[in-house]
C-alpha positions, 0 to 999 in steps of 0.5 A, spaced: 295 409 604 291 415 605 289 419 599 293 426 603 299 422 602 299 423 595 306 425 592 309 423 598 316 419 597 314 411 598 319 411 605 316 418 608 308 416 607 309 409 610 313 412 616 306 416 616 301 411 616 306 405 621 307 411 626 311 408 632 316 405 626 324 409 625 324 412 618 331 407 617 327 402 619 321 404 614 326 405 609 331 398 610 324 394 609 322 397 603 330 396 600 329 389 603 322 388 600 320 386 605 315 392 605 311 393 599 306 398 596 300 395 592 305 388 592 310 391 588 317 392 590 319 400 591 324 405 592 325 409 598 324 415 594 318 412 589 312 417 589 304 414 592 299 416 589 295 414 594 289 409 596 295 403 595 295 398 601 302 397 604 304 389 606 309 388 610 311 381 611 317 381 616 319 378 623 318 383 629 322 383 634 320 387 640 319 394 640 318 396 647 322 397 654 316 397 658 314 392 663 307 388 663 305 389 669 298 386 672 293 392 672 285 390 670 283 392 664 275 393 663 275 389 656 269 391 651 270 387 645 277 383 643 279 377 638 285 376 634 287 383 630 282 388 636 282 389 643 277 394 645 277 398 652 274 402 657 280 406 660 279 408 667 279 416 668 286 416 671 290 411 667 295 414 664 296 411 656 303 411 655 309 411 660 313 417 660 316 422 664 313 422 671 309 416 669 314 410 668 310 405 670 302 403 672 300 404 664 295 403 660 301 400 655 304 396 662 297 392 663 296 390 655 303 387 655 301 383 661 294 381 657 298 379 651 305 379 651 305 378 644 303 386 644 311 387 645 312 386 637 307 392 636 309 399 636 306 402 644 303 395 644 299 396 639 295 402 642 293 406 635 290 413 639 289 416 646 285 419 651 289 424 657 289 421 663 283 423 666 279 423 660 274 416 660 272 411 655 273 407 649 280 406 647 281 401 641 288 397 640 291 393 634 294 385 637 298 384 629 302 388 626 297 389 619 291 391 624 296 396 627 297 399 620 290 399 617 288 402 624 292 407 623 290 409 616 283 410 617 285 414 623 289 419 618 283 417 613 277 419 618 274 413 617 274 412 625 268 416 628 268 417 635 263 421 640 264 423 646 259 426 652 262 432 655 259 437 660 260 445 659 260 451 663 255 456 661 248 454 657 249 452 649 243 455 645 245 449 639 249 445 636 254 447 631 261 445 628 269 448 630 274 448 625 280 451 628 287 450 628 290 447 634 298 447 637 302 448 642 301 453 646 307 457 646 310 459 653 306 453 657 309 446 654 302 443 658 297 446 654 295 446 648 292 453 644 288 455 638 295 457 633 294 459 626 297 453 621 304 458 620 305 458 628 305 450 627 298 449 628 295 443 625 288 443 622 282 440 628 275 440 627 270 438 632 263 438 632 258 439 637 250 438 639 246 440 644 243 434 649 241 437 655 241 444 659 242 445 666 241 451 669 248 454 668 251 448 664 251 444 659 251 436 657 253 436 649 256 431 644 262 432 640 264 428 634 271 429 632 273 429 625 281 430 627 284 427 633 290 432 636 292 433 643 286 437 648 282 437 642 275 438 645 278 441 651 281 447 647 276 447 642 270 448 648 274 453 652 276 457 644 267 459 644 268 460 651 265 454 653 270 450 658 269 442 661 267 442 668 272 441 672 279 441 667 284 444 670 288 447 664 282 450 660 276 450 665 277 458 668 277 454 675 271 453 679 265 456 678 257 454 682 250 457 680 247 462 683 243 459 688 247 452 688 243 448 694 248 444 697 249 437 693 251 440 688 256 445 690 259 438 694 258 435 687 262 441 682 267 442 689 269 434 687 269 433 680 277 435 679 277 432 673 275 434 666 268 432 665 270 428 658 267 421 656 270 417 650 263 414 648 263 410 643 267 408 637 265 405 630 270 403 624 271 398 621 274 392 622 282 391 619 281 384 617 274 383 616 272 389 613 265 388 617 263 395 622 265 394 629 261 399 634 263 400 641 261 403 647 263 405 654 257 406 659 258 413 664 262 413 669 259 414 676 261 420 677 260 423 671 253 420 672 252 423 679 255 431 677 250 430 671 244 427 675 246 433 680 245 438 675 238 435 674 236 436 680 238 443 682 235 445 674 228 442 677 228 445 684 229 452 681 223 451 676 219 449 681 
């Protein structure tokens, strides 16, 4: 149980850390203890104190109306508790509204119909649709749960390879609260904590400048919705290519002609999910994984080396 949890009601902080689970459910397990907090049974209205293990021992029945359907998955690492995958950029993660179907969720049931028994077939965080990288996915019910606590712990770490408008000096760190935005249900915007914003931290260093652009990394400590994208765009440092905070177009001065075609193409945030490290749910063990550049986003960078070096010359 994460140690911000603490104080919480029994049946609330396990809602918390079994996301993806109805509170009545939550609640009828803990009643039936078939829910336990540290191997004792509780009530509903017990409080945490935090650092307590939840087990559950229960049978699951399906949990999701989405069909396996048969979409190839780029599999990094898997065994039984962990499925690691490399997402495509243009795969959405969950059906929903416009996206019925044609999910990451439809091709992992296809993979593992077992994955039905787990909340959104075992899929712990996401990525948008256009963002690509690494991705990892829990096969039991336990796995689901520890991934989901580290997750609000801060003991997943993830990095990702982004590219910037504008040129960065150094790295640096950004701590500013992120919700929705409050007339447009796409986005996502800086709020302050009593607008409904949720506390988001990003860190970020610098890896390469280019004439008017930058490859940096960002490291996450919170995982909200856009969050490198709003947090990029709030110090006026937009991703290449995204639609919704990047300002539209922009071409160096003096761009020769592959580079334009380059950045005319690139219709998608230039955002890559590169590698993910927590620990494994059963074993304890670290696991590290990794997802390589894809092609576009190495031929917008190898662009961008390559009208650097021609205005050096």
């Amino acid at each position: 149980m994460p140690d911000d949890l603490a104080g919480s009601r029994a049946d609330r902080a396990a809602a918390e850390v079994l996301k993806g689970y109805s509170r009545s459910r939550i609640t009828g397990w803990i009643k039936s203890g078939e829910l336990t907090v540290d191997g004792r049974a509780c009530k509903p209205s017990d409080p945490v104190t935090g650092g307590e293990r939840l087990v559950l021992d229960t049978a699951i029945e399906a949990h999701t109306d989405s069909a396996a359907e048969p979409i190839a998955l780029d599999i990094v690492q898997e065994d039984r508790d962990v499925l690691v995958i490399a997402k495509p950029a243009g795969l959405v993660v969950h059906p929903g509204a416009g996206n019925p179907a044609g999910t990451l969720e439809n091709a992992l049931l296809h993979h593992d119909p077992k994955l039905a028994a787990l909340p959104r077939a075992g899929i712990v965080h996401r990525l948008d649709k256009e963002t690509s990288g690494v991705m990892m996915v829990a096969r039991t019910l336990k796995a689901h749960a520890a991934l989901v606590a580290a997750l609000a712990a801060r003991d997943v770490h993830r990095q990702y390879e982004a590219v910037v408008h504008g040129t960065i000096v150094a790295g640096g760190t950004i701590d500013a609260a992120i919700g929705r935005h409050p007339t447009d249900r796409l986005r996502q915007a800086i709020r302050d904590e009593e607008a409904g914003g949720r506390t988001a931290t990003t860190h970020y260093r610098v890896r390469e400048r280019f004439r008017a652009h930058t490859r940096v990394e960002c490291r996450l400590e919170t995982g909200r919705t856009h969050q490198i994208r709003v947090h990029m765009a709030h110090i006026r440092h937009p991703l290449v290519g995204d639609p919704l905070y990047g300002g539209g177009l922009k071409l160096p001065k003096g761009a020769g002609a592959e580079l334009v075609e380059v950045l005319r193409g690139f219709r998608r945030q230039a955002l890559h999910a590169e590698r993910i490290e927590f620990a494994h749910p059963r074993t304890g063990k670290p696991v590290v994984a990794e997802a390589p550049r894809p092609a576009d986003l190495a031929r917008l960078i190898e662009a961008l080396r390559a009208d650097t070096r021609a205005h050096a010359e």
